[in-house]
Structures are given as structure tokens and as C-alpha cells.
N, C-alpha and C positions, 0 to 999 in steps of 0.2 A: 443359479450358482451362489447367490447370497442370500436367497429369502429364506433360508432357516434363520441364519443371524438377523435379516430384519424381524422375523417374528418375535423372538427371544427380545429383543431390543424394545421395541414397539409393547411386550408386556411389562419391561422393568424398570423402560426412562420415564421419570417423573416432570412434568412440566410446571407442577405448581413448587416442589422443590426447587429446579432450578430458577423458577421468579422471586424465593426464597434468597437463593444463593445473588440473584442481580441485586436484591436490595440491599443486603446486608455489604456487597462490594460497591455497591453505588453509594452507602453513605459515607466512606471513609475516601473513597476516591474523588467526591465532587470537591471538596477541601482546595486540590489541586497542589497543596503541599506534600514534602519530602515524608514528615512524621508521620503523614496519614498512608500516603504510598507503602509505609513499610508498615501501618497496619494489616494495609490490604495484603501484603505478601505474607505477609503471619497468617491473614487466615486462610488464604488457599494455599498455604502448606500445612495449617491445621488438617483443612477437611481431606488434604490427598491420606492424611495417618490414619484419621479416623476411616477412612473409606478400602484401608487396608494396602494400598501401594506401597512400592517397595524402592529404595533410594531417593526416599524425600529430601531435600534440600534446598537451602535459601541460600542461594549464591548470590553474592556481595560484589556487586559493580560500579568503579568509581564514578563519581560524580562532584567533578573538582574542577571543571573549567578548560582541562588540559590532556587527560588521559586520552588516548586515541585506540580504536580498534578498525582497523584499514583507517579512513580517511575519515571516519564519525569522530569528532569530536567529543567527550563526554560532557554535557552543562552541568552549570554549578548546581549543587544544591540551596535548595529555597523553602522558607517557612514563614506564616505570616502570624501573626495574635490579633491584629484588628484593622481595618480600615476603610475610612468611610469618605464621602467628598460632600461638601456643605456648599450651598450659594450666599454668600454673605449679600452681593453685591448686587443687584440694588436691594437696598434694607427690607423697603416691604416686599420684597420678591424672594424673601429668604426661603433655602425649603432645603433640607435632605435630597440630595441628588443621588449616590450609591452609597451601599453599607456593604462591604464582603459578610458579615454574620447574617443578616437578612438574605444574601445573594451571592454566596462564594463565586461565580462567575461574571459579577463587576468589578472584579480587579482582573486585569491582566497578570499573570504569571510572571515571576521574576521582577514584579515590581521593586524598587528599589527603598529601602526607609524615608521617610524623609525627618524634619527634623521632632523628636519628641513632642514638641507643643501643634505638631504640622506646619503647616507651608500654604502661604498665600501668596494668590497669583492672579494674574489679570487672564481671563480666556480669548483668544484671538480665533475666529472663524477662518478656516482655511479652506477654500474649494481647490479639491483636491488633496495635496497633499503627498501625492506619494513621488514626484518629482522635484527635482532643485528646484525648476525653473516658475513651481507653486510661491515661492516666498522670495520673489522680487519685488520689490518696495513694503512687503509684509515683513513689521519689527515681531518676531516670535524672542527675542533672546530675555529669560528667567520667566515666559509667559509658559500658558498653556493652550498645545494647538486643539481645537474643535473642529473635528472631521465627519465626513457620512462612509469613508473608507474606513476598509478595516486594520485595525489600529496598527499592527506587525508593519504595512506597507506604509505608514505616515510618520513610524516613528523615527527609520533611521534621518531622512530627513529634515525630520521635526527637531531631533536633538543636535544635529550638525549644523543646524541654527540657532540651537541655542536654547530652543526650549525644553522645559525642563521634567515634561508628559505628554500625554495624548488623550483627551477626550474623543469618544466614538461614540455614533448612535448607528452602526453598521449591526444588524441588517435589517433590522426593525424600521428604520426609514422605509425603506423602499420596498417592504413584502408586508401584506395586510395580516397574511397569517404568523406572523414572527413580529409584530407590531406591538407585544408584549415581554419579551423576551429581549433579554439580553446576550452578546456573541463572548460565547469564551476564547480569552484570547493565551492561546498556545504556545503564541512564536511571539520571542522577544530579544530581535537582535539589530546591530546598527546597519548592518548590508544584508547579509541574506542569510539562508539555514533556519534553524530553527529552534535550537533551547540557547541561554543567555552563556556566554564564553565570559573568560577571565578580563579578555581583552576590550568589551562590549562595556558603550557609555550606560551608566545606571541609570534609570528612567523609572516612573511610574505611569500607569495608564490606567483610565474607566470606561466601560461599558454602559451606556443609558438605554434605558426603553424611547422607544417613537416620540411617548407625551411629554416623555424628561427633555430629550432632544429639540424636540418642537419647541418647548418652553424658552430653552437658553438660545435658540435661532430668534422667539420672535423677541426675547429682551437685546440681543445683538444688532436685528435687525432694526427696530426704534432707533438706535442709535445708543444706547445704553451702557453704562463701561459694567463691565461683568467680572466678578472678582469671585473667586470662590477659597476656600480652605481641603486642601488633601492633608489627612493624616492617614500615614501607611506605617505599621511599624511590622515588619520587614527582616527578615536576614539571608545575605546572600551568602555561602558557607562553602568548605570541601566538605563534604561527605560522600552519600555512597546511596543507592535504590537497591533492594533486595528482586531477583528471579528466583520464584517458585517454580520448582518440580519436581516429578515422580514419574516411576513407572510403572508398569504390568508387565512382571518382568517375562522373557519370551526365553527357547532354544540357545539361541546365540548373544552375538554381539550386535547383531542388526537391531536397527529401531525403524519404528513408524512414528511418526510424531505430529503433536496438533499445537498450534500456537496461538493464543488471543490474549493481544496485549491490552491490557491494564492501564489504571492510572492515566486515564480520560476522564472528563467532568462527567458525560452522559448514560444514563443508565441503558440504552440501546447501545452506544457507542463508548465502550465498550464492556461493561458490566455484563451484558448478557452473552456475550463472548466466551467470560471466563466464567461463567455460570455453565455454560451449555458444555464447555472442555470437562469439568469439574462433575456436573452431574452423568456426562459418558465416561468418565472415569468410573464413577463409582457403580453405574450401571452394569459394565462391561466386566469388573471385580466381582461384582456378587454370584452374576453371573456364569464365570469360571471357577467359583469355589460353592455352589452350587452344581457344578457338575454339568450345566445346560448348553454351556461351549467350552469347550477344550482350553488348556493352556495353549497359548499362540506359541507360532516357532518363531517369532521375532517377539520383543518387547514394546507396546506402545509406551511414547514417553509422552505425558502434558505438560504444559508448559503456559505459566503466566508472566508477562514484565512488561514494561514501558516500549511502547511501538517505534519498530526502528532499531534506538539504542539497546534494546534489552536483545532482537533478534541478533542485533552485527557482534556484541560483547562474547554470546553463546557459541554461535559460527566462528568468529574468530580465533577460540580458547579450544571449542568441544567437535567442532564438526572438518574445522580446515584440514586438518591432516591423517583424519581417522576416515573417514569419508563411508561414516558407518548408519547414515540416515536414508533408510532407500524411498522413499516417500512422505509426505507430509502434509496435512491440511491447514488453511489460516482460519479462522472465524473472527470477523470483524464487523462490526456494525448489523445484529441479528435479534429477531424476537420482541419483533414492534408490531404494533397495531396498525393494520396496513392501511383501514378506512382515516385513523388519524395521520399515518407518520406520512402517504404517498409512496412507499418505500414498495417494491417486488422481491420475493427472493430471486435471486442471484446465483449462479455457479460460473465465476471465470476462471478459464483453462489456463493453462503455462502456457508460458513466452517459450515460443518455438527453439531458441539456443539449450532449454530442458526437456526439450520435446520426449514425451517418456508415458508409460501404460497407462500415466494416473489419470490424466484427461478420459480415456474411457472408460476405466473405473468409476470414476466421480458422477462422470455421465449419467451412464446406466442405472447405477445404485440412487443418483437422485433424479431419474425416472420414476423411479419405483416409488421413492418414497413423498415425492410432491407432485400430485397430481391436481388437474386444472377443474375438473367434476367436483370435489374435496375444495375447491375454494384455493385450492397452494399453488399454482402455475409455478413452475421453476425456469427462469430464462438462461440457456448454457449459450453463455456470451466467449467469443475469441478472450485473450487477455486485456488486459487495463489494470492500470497502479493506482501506488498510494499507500501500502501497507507492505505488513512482513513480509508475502510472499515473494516479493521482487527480490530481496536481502536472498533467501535460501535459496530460491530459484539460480543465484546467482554459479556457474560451473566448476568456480573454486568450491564451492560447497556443494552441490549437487545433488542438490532437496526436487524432486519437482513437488508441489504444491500449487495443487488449486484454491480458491479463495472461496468462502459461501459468504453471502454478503445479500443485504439490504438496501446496501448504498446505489445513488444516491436518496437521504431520508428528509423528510423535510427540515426536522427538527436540529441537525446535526450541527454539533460544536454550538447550541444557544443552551440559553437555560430552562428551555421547554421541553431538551431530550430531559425526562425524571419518569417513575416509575409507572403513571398513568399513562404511559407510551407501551409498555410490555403487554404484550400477549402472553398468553401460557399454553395456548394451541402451539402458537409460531416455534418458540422455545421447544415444545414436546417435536413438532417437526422436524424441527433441523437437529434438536441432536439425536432423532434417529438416525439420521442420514451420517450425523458425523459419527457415531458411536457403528454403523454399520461400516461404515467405508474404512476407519481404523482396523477392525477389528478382519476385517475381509481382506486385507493386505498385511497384514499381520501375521496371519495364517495361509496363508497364499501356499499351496501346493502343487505338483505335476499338473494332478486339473485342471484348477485355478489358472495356472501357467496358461497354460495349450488356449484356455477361452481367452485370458487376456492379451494371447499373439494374435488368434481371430479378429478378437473384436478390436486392438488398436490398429493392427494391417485396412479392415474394413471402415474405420471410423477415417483413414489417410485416403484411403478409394474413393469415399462420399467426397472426400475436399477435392483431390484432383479431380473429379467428375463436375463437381462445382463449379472449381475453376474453370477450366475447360467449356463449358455452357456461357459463364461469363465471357469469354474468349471470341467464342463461336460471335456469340450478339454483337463483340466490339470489334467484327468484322464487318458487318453490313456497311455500316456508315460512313466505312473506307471512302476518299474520292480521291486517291492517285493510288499509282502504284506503291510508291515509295512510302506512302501510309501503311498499307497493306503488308508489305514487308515487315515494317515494326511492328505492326501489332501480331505479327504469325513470327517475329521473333521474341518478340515481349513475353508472348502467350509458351513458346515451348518453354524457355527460362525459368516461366513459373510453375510449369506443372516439372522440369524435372526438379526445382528446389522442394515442393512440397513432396515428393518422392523421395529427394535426401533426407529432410524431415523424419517423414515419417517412418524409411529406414531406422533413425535413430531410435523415434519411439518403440518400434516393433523389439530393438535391440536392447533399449536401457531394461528389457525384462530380464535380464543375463542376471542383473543383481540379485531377482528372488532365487533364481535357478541351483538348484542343487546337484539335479542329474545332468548327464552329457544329454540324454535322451531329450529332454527341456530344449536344450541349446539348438538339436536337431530338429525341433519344430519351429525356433526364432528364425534358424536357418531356410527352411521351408517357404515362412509365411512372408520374408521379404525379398524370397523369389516369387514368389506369387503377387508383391506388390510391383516389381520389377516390371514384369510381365503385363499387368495394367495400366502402367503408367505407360508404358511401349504401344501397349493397342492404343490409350488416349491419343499419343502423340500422333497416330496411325488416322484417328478420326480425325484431329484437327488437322494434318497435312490435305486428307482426301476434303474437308471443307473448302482449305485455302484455294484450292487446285479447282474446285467446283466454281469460289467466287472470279479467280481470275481467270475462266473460262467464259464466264456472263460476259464479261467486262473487253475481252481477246487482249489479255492483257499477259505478259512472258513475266513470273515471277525468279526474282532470284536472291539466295539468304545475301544478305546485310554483310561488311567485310568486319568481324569481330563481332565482340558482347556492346549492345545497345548502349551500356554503364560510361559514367564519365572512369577516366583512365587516369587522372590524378590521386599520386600517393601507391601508384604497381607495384613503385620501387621501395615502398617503405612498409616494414613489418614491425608492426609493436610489439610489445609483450608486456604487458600489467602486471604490476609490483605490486597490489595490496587488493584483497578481495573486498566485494560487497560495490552500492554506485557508490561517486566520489559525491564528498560536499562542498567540497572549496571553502569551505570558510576562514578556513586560514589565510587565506593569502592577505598581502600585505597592499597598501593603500597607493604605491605605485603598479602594482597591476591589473588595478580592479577595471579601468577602461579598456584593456587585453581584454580579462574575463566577461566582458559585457559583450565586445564583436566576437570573440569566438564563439562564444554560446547564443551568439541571436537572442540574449532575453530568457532563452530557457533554464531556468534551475537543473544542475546535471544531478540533485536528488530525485526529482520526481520527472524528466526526463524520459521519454522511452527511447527517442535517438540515440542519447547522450548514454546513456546507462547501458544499451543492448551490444553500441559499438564496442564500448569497453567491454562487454562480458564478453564478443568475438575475440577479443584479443589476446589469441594465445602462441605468439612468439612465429606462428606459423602459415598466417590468411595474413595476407597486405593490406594497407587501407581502402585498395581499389576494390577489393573483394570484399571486405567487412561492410563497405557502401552498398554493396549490391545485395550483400544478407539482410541488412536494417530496410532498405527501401524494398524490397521482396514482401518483406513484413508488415512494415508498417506504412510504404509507400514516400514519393520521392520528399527528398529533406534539402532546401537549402543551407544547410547549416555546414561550412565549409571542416569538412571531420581533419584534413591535414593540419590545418591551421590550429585545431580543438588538441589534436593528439601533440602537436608542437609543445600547447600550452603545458598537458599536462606531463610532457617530459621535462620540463621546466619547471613543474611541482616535485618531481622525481616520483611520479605517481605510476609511468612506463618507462619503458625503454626501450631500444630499436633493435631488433636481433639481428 
């Protein structure tokens, strides 16, 4: 169905181009500042012109401390000219500890200036650190705290004591292979989230290597008073980060679209990203004006910008209310050395509330193109966050997007992700994969149609039949009846959710659909799923019946749904798309937002985020509980009390 396009593809992606394209964005983006961010966006709106795309543009999004798109804050803008940290103290133990010009990843982001001549300070060793209850009888106030955690989790503490940064040797202490490296640190705020707010105490912070580290631990340890000098000259600023895009332009108004965000230190993470979006760009153009694929009846759009904020700015302004994106791929952390990085490629699926064709697309197509003989194993993993695809995924937007990824890599977020990490194999591989799977849904036709209802109806069959097998086995072990019952009520629960499911999938193909005739095969194909999931249910009833026959045991169903039943009576309804960040909230609610979230950040969350995206004005909480744990399995995490909170952010409301 697609290996013409992989062939065409497979002759015209360049891999050592695109290692080309990583470098060239890996050296403006390791900086870590604004000025350099908006090089990087100049050039990959240059190469989309040069490569012939059609509605290039460098869309300008605030970054001023305060701007909000749903619940993402926008962070200030930040730029640095120099700053290094010296040990003054003890004399003959003086030495260069960090330079950011030697090592743009030993300053922490958002560092703050200090004063022109720099800033002398006493270093205090802190075990721990990321608790209050670390700096009892510990004087930090105008010192500097030295930690082995990572500096983000040490500093709001650190500062709400008074001192005045954060030395780290996170994670070079404690991993042999990263014993060289230092950890770029990303997140620089006083509670939680992620880029620096208006409201956030100004701080600076350092990264050391193991032997830096070891060094200032064993002059601490002696008994030694340890004084160093920070010079940061620094400006924390409004301005603005530029998103890059274009398109190949298609038939209509539809798009297909690929996103890899930018403006990360690492050249795997994410440089090779927008290397591999940029090189299938231009790939897929020459391509079609060569005559070797057709112009597509949809447009793919590419897309580069800062992860997270650059996805929620776009979704919020271009996709919330046009809802003209019927698919979309991420690429994030790709085109590493696999014997160096530890890294496997990666394909994870949508989060089942965008449960939609692309999962078997994505599949199939990187079947084809990463195989295990070839040295390229591709593992097609359930879902898992951390990047854009959760943002689009999200139902107000209604992207499905699969993710292709490397992660987890060894190198990631140190200063050891740099260009002797990149493969040009790896690179040539996946953007076949991505420049096929764009371009195959793209052009998606009657054909096209009719296989992709086949094969997502049968990719849902494989799952209930799955389940179901598991079901089977977590019958045996039963030892009462009343065990038995629940797991033969547990068990139908799940195979007919994954029936609703993959209803949905079989159905979100409505959006390529053109003809009625299209429609009368979606129709077809999830009566056909219907129909299996009914004989499933048919097999695991005649098992039940078989086991409480062993046993002469009289089964009978359970009085209701297994689910706790708190929250029946209450139906939310989400005021603002995308997950929530909380970071706004104010310093009388922050002990609220700690018991209702159990500790979990509701950014990277999969409870906290999926209950929210259930919530449309229509499913109770008692019901949204039963979808998340379906899913992702059972959660303490009391959701009535959570959904309370955030109608008290004015983030939902009760319909």
C-alpha cells in the first residue's frame, strides 16, 4: 500500500544532509539562549524556502513571564554574554570550576545576573536538598547550596532559604558513564513547572563534572570553609521565540503535520529532530515536482519550536477551532549511535482518548522500514509522555500523533548529547519512515481508506484477543468465588472498553473520507469489530463457566460496575485545552495542590492530564475514573478532590 512511497523516499532522503542540517542547529541551539533560539528559527525557515515549501513563516510567540495559551504560562526571555564560577577559597585550592563559553551547559537556564564585579559566597554542602525539612539547623541564607540532585529540585528550596544558587554535580556523581558531563539544566523555577515566570525568585545555578564535584566535597569534607566567586552577566527580558513553518501545499484545507521541537542543548535531543522534519521536507518536494509522487490531497505542514510551549501557542491560535489537522507525527530525541547512546528506536501509539487510524499506520509503515536483520529493531510501544504529542493528542485539538523516539538515551539533557552521538544511518532511517508515513496519509485515498479500516478494526481484535488471554490466565489463581466474579467482571469491562476504543479508531477515518462509499466500509468494519468482541466475550463467559465447574461453584455477576462510585453525580467540563501546569497558583494553595495531586506534576501526569482530556461537559468523574484506570490502571489519586481544585483555578466547570 505504501512501498512505492517508501521506495521513492528510500532513493532521495539524504542522511548525511540531515547530520548536516543537526549540526548546523545544534550549534545555535546548545547556547540555550533566546538570540541563538531565534537563529535557529531563521534557519529552518530558511531551508523550508530553499527547499521550495509553500507558506513559510516565523511565527512570533510571547515570551514575557505572563502570556498564557490554556494554562502554559509563557517564560521570560533570557540571554547570557559570560559566566564562569571560580574557587577562591581555600587559596591554594583555587581552580576554574565552570565557564558557560567553554560549556554552555554549566549554567543553568534563566540564571539570573549577578552583580558586574560577580558575587562571593560561602558553598554549604546540602544532602539532599529538595525538601524544607533538608535545611534544619543548615545556615544557607546569601550562601551557595552544593547538591548531588538535580539543581531544578534544590533550588526552590534552596532560595526560600535564602540562598542565593545552586551548585550540582547531578548526574555525573552517580553514573560512570556521564562522570564527564555535565546536566543541562532546563527548568528554573521556585515550586514547580518549568521555564522561569515573572513571579519566580532570580537565582543562578552550576553544573560540575564528577572530579569538579569530588573536589569541592573533599575540601568541604576536611572541614574547609569554601568560598567561590559566580560571575553571570545575564538578562532576564519580555521578548518573544520564533515557530518555524511550511508546507507542501495539498487539495484542500486538511493538513498532515510533523512537529520536532527545537531549542534543546542536545544534538540527538533535539537537533536531529528538526534535521530529519526538514530533510523529509525537502525530500518529499523534490520529489513531487519531479513528478515521482503526486501532489497530495492534503497538505503536510512541518513544524519547528521550543517543546511544549511552541506546540500549546500553535494549537491554541491555529488548530483549536479549525480542527483541520487530521494526523500528525512528533520526532523527538532520534539519530543517535545506538552502540554509544543505549538509546532503541521507538514508535509510541496515541493515548487511547485519540484513539484514530494513525497507530496502524505508523505501525505498519515502520514495519517496513526498521527491521531487526538491518541492525534497526523498532519497538511499537502502548503510549508514554513527555513531549508534543500529548499537547495535540489532546481532543480539543484532535491531532492523533504517534511519537518516534530514541528515548530513553543515555546521554540526554548532559553535555555529552553533541554531534559524535549522530548516526547518518539512524537519521537516513527514520526519516524514511517519517517522510513515508507523512506523505501516505497525505494522500490517503478510497483505497488507502478501505486498508486503513481493515487494518485498524484488526490491529483492535489483536488487543481484545490479548486482553482476553490475559483475563483467561487471571482466572486460574482465583481462590473464592467472589474472586472469580471480579475478575470475570473486570475482564468483560476491559474488552468491551477496548471495543469502544477501537470503535473510535476505526471511525476517526471519517476525517480522510471523501465518498459515502468510504463511510460504508468504516460502517462495515466496526460491525465486524462488534461481532468479535461479542464472540470474545462468548469465550470468556464459556471459560468462566468451565472454571466454576472444577471448583462446583454457582457464579453470579457482581450488583453494578466494580469502579468506585464517588463523583456519579458530578460532570465537569474543561475551560481551556492542552494538560494544565498550575503554576500559577498562589502560596496559600500550594499545600491544596500537593494532597490533591499526590506529588504528581499535572504537566507530565498521565492520570492528571487524560482525566482532564475525558472531560467534556458529558462523562461524570465516576466514569472518567473508570476510562484513566482502564488505561493506565488503578490510581490513588482522589480525581473529585483534583477536579474540586481545578474548578477553583477556574480551569473547569460543572455542567
Amino acid at each position: 500500500m505504501f512501498t512505492y512511497i517508501q521506495r521513492q523516499v528510500e532513493g532521495a532522503f539524504s542522511g548525511e544532509r540531515a547530520k548536516t542540517l543537526t549540526a548546523a542547529i545544534h550549534s545555535s541551539d546548545r547556547w540555550s539562549t533566546f538570540s541563538q533560539y531565534r537563529l535557529c528559527g531563521n534557519y529552518c525557515a530558511t531551508c523550508m524556502r530553499e527547499y521550495g515549501l509553500d507558506a513559510v513563516e516565523l511565527m512570533e510567540i510571547p515570551a514575557d513571564g505572563e502570556t498564557k495559551f490554556g494554562d502554559w504560562t509563557m517564560p521570560l526571555a533570557w540571554d547570557v554574554e559570560e559566566a564562569h564560577l571560580e574557587l577562591l577559597e581555600p587559596r591554594a585550592a583555587a581552580r576554574l570550576l565552570a565557564s558557560y563559553r567553554e560549556e554552555p551547559a554549566s549554567l543553568a537556564m534563566w540564571s539570573a545576573p549577578t552583580p558586574p564585579e560577580g558575587l562571593e559566597a560561602e558553598v554549604v554542602l546540602v544532602e539532599g536538598g529538595s525538601e524544607e525539612g533538608d535545611y534544619g539547623g543548615v545556615d544557607v541564607k546569601g550562601k551557595l547550596v552544593f547538591t548531588s540532585l538535580h539543581a531544578n529540585k534544590v533550588r526552590g528550596p534552596a532560595v526560600r532559604h535564602g540562598a542565593v544558587g545552586v551548585i550540582s554535580d547531578y548526574p555525573g556523581r552517580e553514573q560512570d558513564e556521564l562522570a564527564e558531563s555535565v546536566c543541562w539544566v532546563n527548568a528554573w523555577v521556585d515550586y514547580h513547572g518549568w521555564g522561569f515566570l515573572k513571579g519566580d525568585t532570580r537565582a543562578f545555578g552550576f553544573s560540575l563534572t564528577r572530579e569538579k564535584g569530588e573536589y569541592l566535597r573533599r575540601l568541604l569534607a576536611a572541614g574547609r570553609r569554601v568560598r567561590v566567586r559566580a560571575l553571570v552577566r545575564s538578562w532576564l527580558y519580555q521578548g518573544s521565540f520564533p515557530l518555524a513553518t511550511g508546507v507542501i501545499p495539498g487539495e484542500g484545507e486538511s493538513e498532515v503535520l510533523v512537529y520536532a521541537h527545537s531549542y534543546e542543548y542536545g544534538a540527538e535531543d533535539n537537533a536531529a529532530g528538526c534535521a530529519v522534519a526538514l530533510e523529509a521536507a525537502r525530500t518529499l518536494n523534490r520529489l513531487i515536482r519531479d513528478g515521482r509522487l503526486p501532489s497530495p490531497r492534503r497538505s503536510i505542514r512541518f513544524m519547528m519550536s521550543w517543546e511544549c510551549y511552541g506546540s500549546m501557542a500553535w494549537g491554541v491560535q491555529r488548530i483549536h477551532h479549525d480542527k483541520n489537522v487530521v494526523a500528525g507525527l512528533c520526532l523527538d530525541d532520534v539519530g543517535g549511535k545506538k552502540e554509544l547512546t543505549g538509546g532503541r528506536v521507538r514508535l509510541i501509539l496515541d493515548s487511547d482518548c485519540q484513539a484514530s487510524f494513525a497507530d496502524f499506520a505508523a505501525s505498519a509503515i515502520a514495519r517496513s522500514c526498521f527491521r531487526e536483520e538491518e541492525g534497526f529493531p523498532c519497538e511499537i510501544s502502548p503510549w508514554s509522555g513527555g513531549t508534543d504529542h500529548t499537547i495535540f493528542q489532546d481532543p480539543m485539538f484532535g491531532v492523533p500523533m504517534p511519537w518516534l523516539t530514541e528515548h530513553p538515551a543515555r546521554f540526554h539533557h548532559t553535555s555529552l548529547d553533541e554531534m559524535d552521538k549522530i548516526d547518518v544511518e539512524s537519521l537516513r532511517k527514520e526519516g524514511v519512515f517519517a517522510a513515508t508515513y507523512l506523505y501516505f496519509l497525505a494522500n490517503a485515498g478510497e483505497e488507502e481508506i478501505a486498508w486503513l479500516a481493515r487494518g485498524t478494526r484488526t490491529l483492535w481484535e489483536d488487543r481484545i484477543a490479548g486482553a482476553k488471554t490475559e483475563l483467561v490466565e487471571a482466572l486460574v489463581p482465583s481462590s473464592s468465588l467472589e474472586e472469580l466474579g471480579i475478575a470475570c467482571q473486570r475482564g468483560k469491562e476491559r474488552i468491551e472498553y477496548l471495543a469502544e476504543r477501537g470503535r473510535d479508531a476505526i471511525l476517526s477515518i471519517e476525517r480522510l473520507c471523501g465518498e459515502e462509499e468510504s463511510r460504508a466500509v468504516l460502517k462495515e468494519e466496526v460491525e465486524r469489530l462488534r461481532r468479535q468482541k461479542d464472540h470474545i466475550l462468548e469465550e470468556l463467559e464459556r471459560e468462566t463457566r468451565r472454571r466454576t465447574r472444577t471448583q462446583d461453584w454457582v457464579l453470579s455477576a457482581p450488583e453494578g460496575p466494580l469502579q468506585r462510585r464517588d463523583g456519579a453525580h458530578l460532570v465537569p467540563r474543561r475551560l481551556v485545552p492542552g494538560p494544565v501546569t498550575l503554576c500559577a497558583i498562589g502560596p496559600e494553595e500550594r499545600s491544596e495542590y500537593d494532597r490533591v495531586t499526590r506529588g504528581e506534576s499535572p504537566m507530565w501526569s498521565p492520570t492528571l492530564t487524560f482525566a482532564l482530556y475525558w472531560a467534556d461537559g458529558r462523562r461524570s468523574l465516576a466514569e472518567i475514573r473508570r476510562l484513566v484506570e482502564l488505561e493506565l490502571g488503578p490510581t490513588e489519586i482522589d480525581l473529585v478532590a483534583y477536579f474540586r481544585f481545578l474548578q477553583g483555578q477556574g480551569l473547569i466547570e460543572w455542567a
